[in-house]
C-alpha positions as CSV (number, residue, x, y, z in Angstrom):
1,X,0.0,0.0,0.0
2,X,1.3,3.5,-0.7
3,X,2.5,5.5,2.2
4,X,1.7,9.4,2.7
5,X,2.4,12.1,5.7
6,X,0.0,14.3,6.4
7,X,0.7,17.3,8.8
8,X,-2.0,19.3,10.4
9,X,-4.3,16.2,9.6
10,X,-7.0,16.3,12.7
11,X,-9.4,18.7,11.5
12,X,-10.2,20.8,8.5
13,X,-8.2,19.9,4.9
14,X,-5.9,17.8,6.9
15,X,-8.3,15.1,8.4
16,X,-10.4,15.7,5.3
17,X,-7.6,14.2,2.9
18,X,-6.7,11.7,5.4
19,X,-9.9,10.3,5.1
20,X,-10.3,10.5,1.2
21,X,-7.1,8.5,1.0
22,X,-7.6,6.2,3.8
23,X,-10.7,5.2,1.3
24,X,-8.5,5.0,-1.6
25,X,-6.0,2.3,0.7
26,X,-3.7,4.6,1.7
27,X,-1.5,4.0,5.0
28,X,-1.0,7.5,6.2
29,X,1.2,9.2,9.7
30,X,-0.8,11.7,10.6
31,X,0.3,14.7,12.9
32,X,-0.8,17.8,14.7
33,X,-0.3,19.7,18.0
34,X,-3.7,18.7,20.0
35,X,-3.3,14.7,20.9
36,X,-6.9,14.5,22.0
37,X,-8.5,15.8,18.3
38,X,-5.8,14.1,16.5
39,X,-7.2,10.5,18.0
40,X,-10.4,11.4,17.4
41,X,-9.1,11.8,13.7
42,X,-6.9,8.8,13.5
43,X,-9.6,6.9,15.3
44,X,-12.2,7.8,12.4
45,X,-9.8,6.9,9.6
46,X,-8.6,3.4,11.3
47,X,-12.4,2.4,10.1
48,X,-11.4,2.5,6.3
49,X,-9.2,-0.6,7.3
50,X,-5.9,1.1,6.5
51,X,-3.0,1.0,8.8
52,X,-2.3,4.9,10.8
53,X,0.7,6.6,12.8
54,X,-1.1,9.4,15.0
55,X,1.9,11.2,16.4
56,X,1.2,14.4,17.9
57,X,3.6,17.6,18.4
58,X,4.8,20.1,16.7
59,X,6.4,20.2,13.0
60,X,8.9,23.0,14.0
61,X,10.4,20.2,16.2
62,X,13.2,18.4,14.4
63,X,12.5,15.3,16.9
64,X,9.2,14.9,16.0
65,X,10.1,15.7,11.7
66,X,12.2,12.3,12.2
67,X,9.4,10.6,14.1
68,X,7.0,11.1,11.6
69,X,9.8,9.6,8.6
70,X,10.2,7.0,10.8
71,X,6.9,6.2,11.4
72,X,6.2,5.9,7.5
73,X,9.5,3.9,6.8
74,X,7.8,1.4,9.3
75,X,5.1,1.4,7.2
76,X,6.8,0.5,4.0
77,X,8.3,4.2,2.5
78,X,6.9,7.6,2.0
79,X,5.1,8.0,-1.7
80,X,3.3,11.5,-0.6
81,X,4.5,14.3,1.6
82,X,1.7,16.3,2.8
83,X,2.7,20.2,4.4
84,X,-0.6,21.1,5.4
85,X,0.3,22.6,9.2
86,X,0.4,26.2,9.4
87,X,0.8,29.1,11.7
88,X,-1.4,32.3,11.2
89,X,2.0,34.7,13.2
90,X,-1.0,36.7,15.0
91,X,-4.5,35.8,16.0
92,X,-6.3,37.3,15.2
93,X,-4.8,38.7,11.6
94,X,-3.2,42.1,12.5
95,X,-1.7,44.9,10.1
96,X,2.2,45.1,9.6
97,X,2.5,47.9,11.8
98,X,1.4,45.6,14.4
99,X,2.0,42.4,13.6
100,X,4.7,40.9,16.6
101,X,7.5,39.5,14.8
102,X,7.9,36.6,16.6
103,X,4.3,35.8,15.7
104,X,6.0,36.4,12.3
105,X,9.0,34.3,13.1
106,X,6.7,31.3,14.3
107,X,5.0,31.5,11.3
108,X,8.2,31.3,8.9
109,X,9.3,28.2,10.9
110,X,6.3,26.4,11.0
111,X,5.0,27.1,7.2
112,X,8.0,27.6,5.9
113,X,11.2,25.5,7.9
114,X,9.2,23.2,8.7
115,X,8.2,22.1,5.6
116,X,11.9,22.1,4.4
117,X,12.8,20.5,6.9
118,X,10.1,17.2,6.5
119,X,11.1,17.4,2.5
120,X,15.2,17.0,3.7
121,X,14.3,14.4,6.3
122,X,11.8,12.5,3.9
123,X,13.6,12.6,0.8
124,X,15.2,9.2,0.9
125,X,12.5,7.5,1.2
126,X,10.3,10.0,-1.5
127,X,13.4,9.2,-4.3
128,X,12.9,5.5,-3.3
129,X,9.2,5.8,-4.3
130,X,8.4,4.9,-7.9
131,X,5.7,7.8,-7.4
132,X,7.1,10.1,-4.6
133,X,5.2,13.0,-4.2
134,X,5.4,16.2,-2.5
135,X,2.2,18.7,-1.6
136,X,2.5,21.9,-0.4
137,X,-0.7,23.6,1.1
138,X,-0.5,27.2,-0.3
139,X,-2.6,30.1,-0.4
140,X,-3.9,32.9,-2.5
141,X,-2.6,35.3,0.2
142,X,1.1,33.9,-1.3
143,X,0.0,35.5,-4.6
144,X,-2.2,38.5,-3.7
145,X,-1.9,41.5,-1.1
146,X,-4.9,40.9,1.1
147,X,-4.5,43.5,4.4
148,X,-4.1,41.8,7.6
149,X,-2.6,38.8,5.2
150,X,0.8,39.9,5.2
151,X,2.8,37.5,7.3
152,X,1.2,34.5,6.4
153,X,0.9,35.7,2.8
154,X,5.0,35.9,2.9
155,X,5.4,32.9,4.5
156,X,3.1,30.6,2.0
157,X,5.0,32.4,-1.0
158,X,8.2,31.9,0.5
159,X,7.2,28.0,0.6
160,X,5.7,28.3,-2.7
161,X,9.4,29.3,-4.4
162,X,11.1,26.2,-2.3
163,X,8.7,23.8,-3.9
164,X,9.4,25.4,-6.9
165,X,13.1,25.0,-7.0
166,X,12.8,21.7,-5.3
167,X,11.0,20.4,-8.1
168,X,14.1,21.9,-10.3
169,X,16.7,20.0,-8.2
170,X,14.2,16.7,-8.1
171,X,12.9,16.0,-11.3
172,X,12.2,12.9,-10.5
173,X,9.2,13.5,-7.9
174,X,6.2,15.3,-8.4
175,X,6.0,18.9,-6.5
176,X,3.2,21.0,-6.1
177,X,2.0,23.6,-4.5
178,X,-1.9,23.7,-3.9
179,X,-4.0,26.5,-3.2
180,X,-7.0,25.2,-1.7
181,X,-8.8,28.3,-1.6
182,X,-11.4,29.7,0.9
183,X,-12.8,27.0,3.4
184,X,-14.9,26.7,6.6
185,X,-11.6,25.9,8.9
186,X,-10.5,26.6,12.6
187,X,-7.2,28.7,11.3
188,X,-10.0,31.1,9.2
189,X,-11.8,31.3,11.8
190,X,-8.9,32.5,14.4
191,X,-7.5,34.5,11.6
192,X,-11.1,36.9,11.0
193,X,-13.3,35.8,13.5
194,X,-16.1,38.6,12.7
195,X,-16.6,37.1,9.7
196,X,-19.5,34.9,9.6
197,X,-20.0,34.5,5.6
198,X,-20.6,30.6,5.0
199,X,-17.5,29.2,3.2
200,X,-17.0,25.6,1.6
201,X,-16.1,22.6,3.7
202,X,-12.4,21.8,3.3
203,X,-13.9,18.3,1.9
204,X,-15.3,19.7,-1.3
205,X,-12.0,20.5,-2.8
206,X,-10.0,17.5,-1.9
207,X,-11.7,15.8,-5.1
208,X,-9.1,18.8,-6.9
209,X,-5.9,17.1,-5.1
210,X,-7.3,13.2,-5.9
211,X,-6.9,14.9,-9.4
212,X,-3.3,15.7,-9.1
213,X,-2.7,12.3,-7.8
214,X,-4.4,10.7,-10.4
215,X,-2.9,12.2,-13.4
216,X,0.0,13.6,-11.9
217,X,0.8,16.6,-14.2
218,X,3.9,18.5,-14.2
219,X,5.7,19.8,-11.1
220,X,4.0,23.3,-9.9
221,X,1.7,25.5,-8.7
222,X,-2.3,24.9,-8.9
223,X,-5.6,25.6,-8.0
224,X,-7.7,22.9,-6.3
225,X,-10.8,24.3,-7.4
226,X,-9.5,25.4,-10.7
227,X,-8.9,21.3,-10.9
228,X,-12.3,21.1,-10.1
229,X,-13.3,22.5,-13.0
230,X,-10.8,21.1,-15.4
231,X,-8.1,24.1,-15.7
232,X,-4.9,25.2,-13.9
């Protein structure tokens, strides 16, 4: 069975993916900071039959980056990397001129390191895949100047251009980096929490990442619900 990690995977687009590939006969590791929802997720994915790693803590920890290779080696490999864990660097959002920068720093390291760092402890295993993959959750704040956005917005761009030249310097996985778009998710909610417009569930665009698995176009930057539709 293919083998994928999945970071920030007990609630929202996380858990949401875990349990579309659990369905597909995925093995997965899943991660994120609080143990008690992470169970509840990896608990709820067990019942697809597949084998799952729940290891909670925190990807900025280089300890727990190796547990989580580990934990998928043990399971036969790594064929997907998942970076879907972020960090907002102020809740809620705040302008520049106030934004603390080690809420800005926390942020780099979590969206940004962080994912390096999983990618450099992971890549063994993702060269020894005949399919190994790498997704990195992005944003449109990476591409567009939304106020309040501006921290986060550098740190998903800044991961955006390391998947990009990682795909340069690895031709021989797959790399992309995924803007799922707006979704109904705890980290929107901590980020604007006066606003109440209804967004999608994060489960209506993971049928836009199955895509990119399932046809596994060229190494860069997409849409999910541009995939939806049938474009880039």
């Amino acid at each position: 069975m293919p083998v994928a990690i999945i970071t920030g995977a007990s609630k929202g687009l996380g858990r949401a993916l875990a349990e579309a590939l659990a369905g597909r006969g995925w093995d997965l590791v899943l991660d994120a900071r609080g143990a008690e929802a992470l169970r509840d997720a990896a608990e709820a994915v067990s019942a697809h039959g597949t084998r799952v790693a729940a290891l909670p803590g925190d990807v900025a920890d280089a300890a727990h980056r190796a547990a989580l290779v580990s934990a998928a080696w043990r399971l036969g490999g790594v064929d997907l990397l998942v970076h879907n864990a972020s960090a907002l660097g102020a809740e809620p959002l705040v302008r520049l001129e106030e934004l603390p920068l080690e809420g800005l720093r926390r942020a780099l390291e979590v969206n940004l390191v962080a994912g390096l760092g999983l990618v450099q402890e992971a890549l063994p295993l993702l060269r020894a895949s005949r399919a190994g993959t790498v997704i990195a959750v992005s944003s449109d704040a990476a591409a567009e100047a939304y106020e309040t956005w501006g921290g986060y917005g550098a740190s998903k761009s800044a991961l955006d251009h390391l998947m990009a030249v990682l795909a340069v310097e690895e031709p021989g996985l797959r790399v992309w980096a995924v803007d799922p778009g707006d979704m109904a998710t705890d980290l929107y909610a901590a980020a604007v929490p006066d606003d109440h417009d209804p967004r999608p569930e994060p489960a209506t665009v993971v049928p836009g990442f199955l895509r990119l698995l399932d046809e596994r176009p060229v190494s860069g930057r997409y849409g999910a619900r541009a995939l939806l539709d049938g474009v880039r």
